[in-house]
Structure formats: C-alpha cells, structure tokens
N, C-alpha and C positions, 0 to 999 in steps of 0.2 A: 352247566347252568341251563337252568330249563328255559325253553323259548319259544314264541308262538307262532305255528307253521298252518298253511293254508292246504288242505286236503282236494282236491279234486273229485268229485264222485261222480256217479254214472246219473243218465235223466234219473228224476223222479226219487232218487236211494239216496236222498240224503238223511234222514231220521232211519233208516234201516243203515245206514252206516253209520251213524252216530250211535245206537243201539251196540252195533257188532265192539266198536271203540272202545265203550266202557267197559264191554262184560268182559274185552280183554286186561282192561285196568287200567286203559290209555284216559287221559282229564282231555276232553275233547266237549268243542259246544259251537251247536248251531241258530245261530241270532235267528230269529223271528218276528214278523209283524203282522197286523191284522190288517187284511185287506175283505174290501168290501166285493163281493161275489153276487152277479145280478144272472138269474137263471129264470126260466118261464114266469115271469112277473112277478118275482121274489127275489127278494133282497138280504142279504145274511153276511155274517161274516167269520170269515175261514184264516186260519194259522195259515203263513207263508213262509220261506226261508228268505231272509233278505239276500242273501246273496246265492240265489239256486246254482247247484251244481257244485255247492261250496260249504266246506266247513272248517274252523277251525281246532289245531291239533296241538296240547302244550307239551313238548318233546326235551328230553334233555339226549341230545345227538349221543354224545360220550358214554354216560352212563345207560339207556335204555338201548332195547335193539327195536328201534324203529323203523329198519323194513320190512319188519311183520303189519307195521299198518298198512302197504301196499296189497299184501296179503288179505286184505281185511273185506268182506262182503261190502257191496255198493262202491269203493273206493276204486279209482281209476291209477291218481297219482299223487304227490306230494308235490306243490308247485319249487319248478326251481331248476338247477343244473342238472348235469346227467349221472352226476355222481352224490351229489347231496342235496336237497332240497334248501331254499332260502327262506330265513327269518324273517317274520313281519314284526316292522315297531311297536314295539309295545306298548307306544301311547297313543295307535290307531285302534288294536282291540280294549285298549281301556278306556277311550272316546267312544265307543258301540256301546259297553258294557256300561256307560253314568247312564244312559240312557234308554234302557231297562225297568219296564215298572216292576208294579208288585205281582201281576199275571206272569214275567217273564216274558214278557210280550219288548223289543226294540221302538220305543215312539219316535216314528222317524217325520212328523209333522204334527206342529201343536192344535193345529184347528179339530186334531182327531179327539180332545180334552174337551173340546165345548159342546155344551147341549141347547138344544132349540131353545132361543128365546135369552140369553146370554149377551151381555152388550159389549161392544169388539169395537174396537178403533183401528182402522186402515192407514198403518207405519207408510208404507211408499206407494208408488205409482199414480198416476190421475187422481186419483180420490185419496188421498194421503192428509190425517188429520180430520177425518169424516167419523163421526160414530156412527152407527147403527146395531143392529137386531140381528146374530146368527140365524139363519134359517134351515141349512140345511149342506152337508160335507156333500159335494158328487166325487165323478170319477177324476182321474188325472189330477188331483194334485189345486182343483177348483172347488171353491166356497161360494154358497148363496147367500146375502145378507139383505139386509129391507133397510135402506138409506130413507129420510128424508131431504128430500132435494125441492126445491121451489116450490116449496111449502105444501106438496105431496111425498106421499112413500113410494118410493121406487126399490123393485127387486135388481138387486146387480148381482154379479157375479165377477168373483176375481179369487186371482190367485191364493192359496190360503198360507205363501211364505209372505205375504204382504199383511196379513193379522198379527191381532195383538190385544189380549181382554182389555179393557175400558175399566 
C-alpha cells in the first residue's frame, strides 16, 4: 500500500531533488507558497518551499525499492527509523494539498486573496467586529487596514489570521 513519506534534502536541493524523483518514476511533490521578497527597494514575489529542506515522497515500502531514493541527487534521508523510514497521515498531506490553488501555489494565509480596497471585518482581538478597507499585506504574517474610528480614518495594523471579507 502506497503511503506518504517525508524526504529530507540537502540546503537549497529541494526542486533539484524533486526533479531527480520523478525522472526516476518516484510520485513525489513539493508544496509551495509565495512569499513576498523586498530587495533594494523592490518588492516581488518568489515561489518558496513551505517546508524547506523537505519534500514529500508517495512510496509503496513492499512493492517498490525505495532506497534508491536515498540515492537520489539533493536528497539527504527519508525521515524515520534506521531501518525504515516512517509514514505521514495521510490526512496531513491531504490538509496541505485542499489548500492548493490553481497556480499550484499552497495558500497558507487568506488575507494573501484580497486586493487593495476590499472590505474586511476584524473576527478577534481589540478590534473584533470593526469593518474597514484592506490596504496593504506587509511582512510577518501582518495587515494594514483604514478603520474608521471616532469619526475619523485610522490606519491600523493587525494580524491577518484575525481577517475576514465583509
């Protein structure tokens, strides 16, 4: 029975060992997300492995001979004992995998969906029940939105697991 095993690879070799995977016939896949990349005053965004250093490898232990993926360019190890590697649940890579757009890109935060000017209500924290105006995704996992508050617009900034479209 085939079952989904976690690869270890060396820095930086993980799409060159995902590459090496396939072209041996191995069903192997490495989740990815877009993260925003700020360089000499430019702003872009660049494919990442969500889980660097890591990929996943769908093995059937019995039937294939899966220590030839040790063998494999980029690859380090198979996570696990010292005689067989160990199984991941398979409704952790199918909880990754709902979550998958149409780019093949992993959406691992909703606020990364909204566009400037998008009206967003704040689920928890201080401001919980507030609508306002998206303004702007920064780094770490923080949102800029334009509240009206005592009968002015205020820029705030908060967490973007605390969003939610309006």
């Amino acid at each position: 029975m085939k079952r989904w095993y976690v690869a270890h690879t060396k820095a930086q070799s993980e799409r060159r060992a995902l590459d090496h995977l396939t072209n041996q016939g191995f069903e192997a896949w490495l989740p990815e997300f877009n993260k925003r990349r700020r360089h000499a005053r430019r702003t872009d965004w660049v494919r990442r492995p969500l889980f660097p250093r890591y990929l996943f490898v769908h093995l059937d232990l019995d039937a294939e001979r899966w220590r030839s993926v040790l063998g494999t360019v980029g690859i380090q190890a198979l996570v696990g004992g010292a005689d067989k590697p160990t199984p991941m649940a398979d409704a952790v890579v199918e909880a990754i995998r709902a979550r998958v757009d149409q780019e093949g890109l992993v959406r691992i935060n909703p606020a990364e969906t909204l566009e400037t000017g998008d009206a967003v209500r704040i689920a928890d924290g201080p401001f919980a029940d507030l609508e306002g105006i998206f303004l702007d995704m920064g780094d770490n996992e923080r949102v800029a939105i334009m509240l009206s508050l005592l009968g002015r617009e205020v820029k705030v900034t908060v967490s973007a697991d605390q969003l939610e479209r309006a």
